[in-house]
N, CA, C and O atoms as a GROMACS GRO file, in nm:
protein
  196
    1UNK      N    1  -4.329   0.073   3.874
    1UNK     CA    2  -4.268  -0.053   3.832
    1UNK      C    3  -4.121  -0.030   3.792
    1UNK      O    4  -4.032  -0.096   3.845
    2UNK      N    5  -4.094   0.070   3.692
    2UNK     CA    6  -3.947   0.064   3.654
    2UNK      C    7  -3.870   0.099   3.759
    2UNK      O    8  -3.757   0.058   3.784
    3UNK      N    9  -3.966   0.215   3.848
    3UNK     CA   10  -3.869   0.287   3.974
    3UNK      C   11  -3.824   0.123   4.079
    3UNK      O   12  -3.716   0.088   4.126
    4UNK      N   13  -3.938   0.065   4.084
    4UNK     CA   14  -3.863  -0.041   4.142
    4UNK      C   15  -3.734  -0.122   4.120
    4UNK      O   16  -3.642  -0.136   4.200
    5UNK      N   17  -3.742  -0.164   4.016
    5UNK     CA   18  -3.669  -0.242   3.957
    5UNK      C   19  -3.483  -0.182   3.921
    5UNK      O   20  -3.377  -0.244   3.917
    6UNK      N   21  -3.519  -0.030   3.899
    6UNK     CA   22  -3.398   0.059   3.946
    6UNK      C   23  -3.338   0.045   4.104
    6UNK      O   24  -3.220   0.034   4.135
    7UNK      N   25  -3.462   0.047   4.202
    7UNK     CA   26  -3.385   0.015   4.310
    7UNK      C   27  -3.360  -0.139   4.356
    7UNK      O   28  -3.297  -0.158   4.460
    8UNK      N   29  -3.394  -0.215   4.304
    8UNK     CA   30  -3.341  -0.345   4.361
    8UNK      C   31  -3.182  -0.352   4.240
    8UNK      O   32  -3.094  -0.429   4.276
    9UNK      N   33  -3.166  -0.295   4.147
    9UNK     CA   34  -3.045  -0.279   4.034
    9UNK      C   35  -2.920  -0.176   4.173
    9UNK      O   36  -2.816  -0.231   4.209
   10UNK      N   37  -2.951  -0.064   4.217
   10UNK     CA   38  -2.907   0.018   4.322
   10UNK      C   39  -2.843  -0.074   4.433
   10UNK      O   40  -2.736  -0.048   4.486
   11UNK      N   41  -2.924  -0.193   4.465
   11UNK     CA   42  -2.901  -0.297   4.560
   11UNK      C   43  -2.808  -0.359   4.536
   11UNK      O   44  -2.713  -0.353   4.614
   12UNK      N   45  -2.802  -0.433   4.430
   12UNK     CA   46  -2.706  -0.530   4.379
   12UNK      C   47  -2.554  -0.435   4.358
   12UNK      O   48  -2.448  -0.465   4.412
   13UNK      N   49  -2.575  -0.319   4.268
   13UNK     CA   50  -2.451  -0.251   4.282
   13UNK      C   51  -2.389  -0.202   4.388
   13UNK      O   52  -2.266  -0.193   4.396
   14UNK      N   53  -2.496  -0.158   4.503
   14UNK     CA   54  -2.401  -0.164   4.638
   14UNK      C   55  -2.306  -0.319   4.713
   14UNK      O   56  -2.197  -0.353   4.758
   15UNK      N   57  -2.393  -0.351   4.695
   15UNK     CA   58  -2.333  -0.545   4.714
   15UNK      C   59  -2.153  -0.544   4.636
   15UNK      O   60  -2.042  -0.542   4.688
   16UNK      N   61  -2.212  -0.546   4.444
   16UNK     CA   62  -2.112  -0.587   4.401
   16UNK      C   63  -2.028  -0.502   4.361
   16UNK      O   64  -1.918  -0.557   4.369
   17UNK      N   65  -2.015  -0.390   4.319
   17UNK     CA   66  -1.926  -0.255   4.279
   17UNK      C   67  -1.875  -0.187   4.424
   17UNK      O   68  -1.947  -0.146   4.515
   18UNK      N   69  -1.715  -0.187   4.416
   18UNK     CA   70  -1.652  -0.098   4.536
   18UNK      C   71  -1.678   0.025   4.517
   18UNK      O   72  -1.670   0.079   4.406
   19UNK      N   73  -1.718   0.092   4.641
   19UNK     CA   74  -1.732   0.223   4.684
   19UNK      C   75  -1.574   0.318   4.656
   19UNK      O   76  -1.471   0.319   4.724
   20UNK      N   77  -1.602   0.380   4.551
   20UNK     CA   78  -1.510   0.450   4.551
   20UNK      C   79  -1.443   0.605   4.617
   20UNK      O   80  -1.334   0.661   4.620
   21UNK      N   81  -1.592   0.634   4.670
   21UNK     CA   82  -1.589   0.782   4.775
   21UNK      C   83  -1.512   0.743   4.882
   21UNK      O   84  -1.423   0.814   4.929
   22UNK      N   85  -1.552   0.595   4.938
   22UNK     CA   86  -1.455   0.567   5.112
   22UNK      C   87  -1.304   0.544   5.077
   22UNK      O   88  -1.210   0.562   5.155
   23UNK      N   89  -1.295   0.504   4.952
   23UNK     CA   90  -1.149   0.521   4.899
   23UNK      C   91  -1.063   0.612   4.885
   23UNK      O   92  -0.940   0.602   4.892
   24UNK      N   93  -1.144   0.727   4.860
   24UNK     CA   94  -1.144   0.850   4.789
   24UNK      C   95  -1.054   0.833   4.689
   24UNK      O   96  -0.937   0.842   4.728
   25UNK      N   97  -1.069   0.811   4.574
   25UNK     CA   98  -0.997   0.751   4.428
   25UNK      C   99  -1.023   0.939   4.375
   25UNK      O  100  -1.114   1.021   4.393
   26UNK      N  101  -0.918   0.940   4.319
   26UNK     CA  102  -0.882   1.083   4.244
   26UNK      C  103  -0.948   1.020   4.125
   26UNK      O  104  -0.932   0.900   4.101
   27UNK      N  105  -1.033   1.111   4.038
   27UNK     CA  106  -1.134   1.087   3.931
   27UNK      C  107  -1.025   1.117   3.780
   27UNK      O  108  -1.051   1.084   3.664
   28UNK      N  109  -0.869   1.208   3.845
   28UNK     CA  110  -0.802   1.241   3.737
   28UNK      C  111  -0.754   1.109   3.737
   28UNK      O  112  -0.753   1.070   3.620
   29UNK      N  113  -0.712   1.018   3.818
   29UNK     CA  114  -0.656   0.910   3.804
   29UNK      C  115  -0.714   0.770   3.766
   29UNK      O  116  -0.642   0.677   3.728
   30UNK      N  117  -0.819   0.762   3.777
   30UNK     CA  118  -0.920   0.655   3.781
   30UNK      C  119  -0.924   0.612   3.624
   30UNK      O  120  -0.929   0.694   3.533
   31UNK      N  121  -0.921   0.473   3.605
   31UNK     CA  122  -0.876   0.389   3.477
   31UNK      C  123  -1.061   0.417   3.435
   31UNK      O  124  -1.167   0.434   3.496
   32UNK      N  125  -1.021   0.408   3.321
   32UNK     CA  126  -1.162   0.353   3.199
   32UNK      C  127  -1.260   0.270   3.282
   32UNK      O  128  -1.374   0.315   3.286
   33UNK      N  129  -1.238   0.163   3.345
   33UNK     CA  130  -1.335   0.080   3.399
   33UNK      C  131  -1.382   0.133   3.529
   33UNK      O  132  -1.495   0.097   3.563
   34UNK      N  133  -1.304   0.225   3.624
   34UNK     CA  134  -1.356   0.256   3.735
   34UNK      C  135  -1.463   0.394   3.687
   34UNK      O  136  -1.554   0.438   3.758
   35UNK      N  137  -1.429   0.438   3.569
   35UNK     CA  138  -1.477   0.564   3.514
   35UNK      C  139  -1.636   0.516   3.476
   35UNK      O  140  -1.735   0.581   3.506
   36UNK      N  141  -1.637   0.426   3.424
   36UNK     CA  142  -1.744   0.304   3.351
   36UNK      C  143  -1.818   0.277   3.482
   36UNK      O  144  -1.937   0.248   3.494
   37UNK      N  145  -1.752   0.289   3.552
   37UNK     CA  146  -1.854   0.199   3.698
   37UNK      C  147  -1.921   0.280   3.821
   37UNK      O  148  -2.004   0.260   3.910
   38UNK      N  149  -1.829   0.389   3.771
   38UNK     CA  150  -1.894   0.547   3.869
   38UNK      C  151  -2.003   0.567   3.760
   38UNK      O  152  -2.110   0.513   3.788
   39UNK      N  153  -1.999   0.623   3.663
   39UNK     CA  154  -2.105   0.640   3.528
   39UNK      C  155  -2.266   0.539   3.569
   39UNK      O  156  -2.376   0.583   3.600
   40UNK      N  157  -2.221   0.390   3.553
   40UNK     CA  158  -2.313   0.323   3.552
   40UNK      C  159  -2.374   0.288   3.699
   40UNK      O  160  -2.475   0.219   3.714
   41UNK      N  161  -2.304   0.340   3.798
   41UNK     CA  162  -2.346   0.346   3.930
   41UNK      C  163  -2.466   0.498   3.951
   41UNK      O  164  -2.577   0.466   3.993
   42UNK      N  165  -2.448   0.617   3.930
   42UNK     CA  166  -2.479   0.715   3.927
   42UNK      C  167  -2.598   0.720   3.801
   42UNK      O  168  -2.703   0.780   3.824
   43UNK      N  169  -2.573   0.651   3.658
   43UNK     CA  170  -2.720   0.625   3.622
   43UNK      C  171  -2.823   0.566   3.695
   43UNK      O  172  -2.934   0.618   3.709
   44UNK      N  173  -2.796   0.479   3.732
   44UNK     CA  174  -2.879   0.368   3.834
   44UNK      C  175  -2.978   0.438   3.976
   44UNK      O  176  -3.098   0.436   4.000
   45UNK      N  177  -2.864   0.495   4.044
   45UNK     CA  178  -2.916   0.622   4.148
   45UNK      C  179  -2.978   0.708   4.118
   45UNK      O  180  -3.058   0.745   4.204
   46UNK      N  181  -2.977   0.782   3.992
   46UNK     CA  182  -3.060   0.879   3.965
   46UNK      C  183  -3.216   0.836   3.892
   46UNK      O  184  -3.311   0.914   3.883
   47UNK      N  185  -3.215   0.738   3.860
   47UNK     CA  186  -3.341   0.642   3.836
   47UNK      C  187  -3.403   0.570   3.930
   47UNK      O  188  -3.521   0.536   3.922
   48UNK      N  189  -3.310   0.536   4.043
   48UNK     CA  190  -3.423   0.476   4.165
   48UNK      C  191  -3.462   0.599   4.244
   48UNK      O  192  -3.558   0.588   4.321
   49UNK      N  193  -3.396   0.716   4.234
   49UNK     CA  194  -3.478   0.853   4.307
   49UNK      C  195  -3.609   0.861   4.254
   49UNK      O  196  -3.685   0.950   4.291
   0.00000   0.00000   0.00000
């Protein structure tokens, strides 16, 4: 049940959060909020595994 619900959360963040790897955004450079959104992207992924 929770594993589900992690991946339909995985879903929506692919939808609404930009991909920052096809960008390739330097992580030394990356503001507070993109830092916040890699973080909360990568919790999310490691819970729908």
């Amino acid at each position: 049940m929770k594993k589900q619900v992690f991946k339909t959360i995985a879903k929506i963040n692919k939808v609404v959060f930009p991909s920052y790897s096809k960008k390739q955004l330097d992580l030394a450079k990356a503001t507070k909020l993109q830092l916040m959104i890699i973080g909360w992207r990568y919790f999310v992924t490691t819970r729908a595994i």
